[in-house]
Structures are given as C-alpha cells and as structure tokens.
C-alpha positions, 0 to 999 in steps of 0.5 A: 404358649409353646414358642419353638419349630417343632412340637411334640404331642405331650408339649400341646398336652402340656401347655393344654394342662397350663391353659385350661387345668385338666389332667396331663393324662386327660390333655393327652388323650384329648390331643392323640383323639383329635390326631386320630380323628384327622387322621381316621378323616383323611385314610377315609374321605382324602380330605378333612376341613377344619372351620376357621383353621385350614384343610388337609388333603391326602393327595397321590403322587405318580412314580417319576424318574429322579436325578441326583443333583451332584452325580446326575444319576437316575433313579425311579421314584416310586409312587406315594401319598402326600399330606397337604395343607391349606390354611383357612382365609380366617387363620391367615388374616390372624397370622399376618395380623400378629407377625405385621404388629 
C-alpha cells in the first residue's frame, strides 16, 4: 500500500508487482493503459465514469479577467480546459468508513 500525497506511475507499478506478482514491465504497462484509456475517454466523450469509483469530466472554462491579490493589476485569463472529478456514493461511504475508525 503507497501511503504518501502524490504518487507517481512507476510507484502504483510498483505496489501492483508487491500485490499481485507480475512483472514491474507488465504492471507498468497495465497502469499507462489504464491512464491512456481515461485519457483517450475524456479528449473523445468529455466524460468517463468509472463503476464504484468516481467520474472525471473535461469541463471549459470562458477566458476572464484576473487581479493579482497584492498589486491589484488586471489581467486576461485565457480560456482552458479543466478536469473534474467526482467521487462514486460507494467509494465515498469507504472513505469515511476507514478515516471514521
């Protein structure tokens, strides 16, 4: 189990290798297809639900003016694409199961 903030691909690579056996190569790969899948699903559908885990979407954001907090200067903010994620009812009521014990 990783048990830090931010992880990288070859760390879930890597605790799939401790968990299941296979091959680090073989784990890699099944992570990267797994990203690319999501990945692939969002630039095509702007959407992709994952069952009893959660559903990112690509969302656009309009171009607004911005102010910098300190020297109150505007500025244009252009518009961009977001990723958003929603987590599942299932994978949140396991979440507060585990913090709540």
């Amino acid at each position: 189990m990783i048990n830090k903030q931010n992880i990288s691909r070859d760390e879930i690579a890597e605790a799939m290798k401790g968990e299941f056996g296979f091959n680090r190569k073989l784990c890699l790969d099944i992570v990267n297809d797994i990203l690319d899948i999501i990945i692939e699903g969002l630039l095509s559908d702007k959407k992709v639900k994952i069952h009893n885990f959660g559903t990112f979407k690509l969302n656009k954001k309009k171009s607004r003016i911005g102010r910098n907090p300190k020297t109150k200067e505007e500025y244009n903010i252009d518009s961009r694409n977001v990723i958003t994620f929603k987590a599942s009812k299932v994978l949140l009521k396991y979440i507060n199961n585990k913090i709540n014990k």
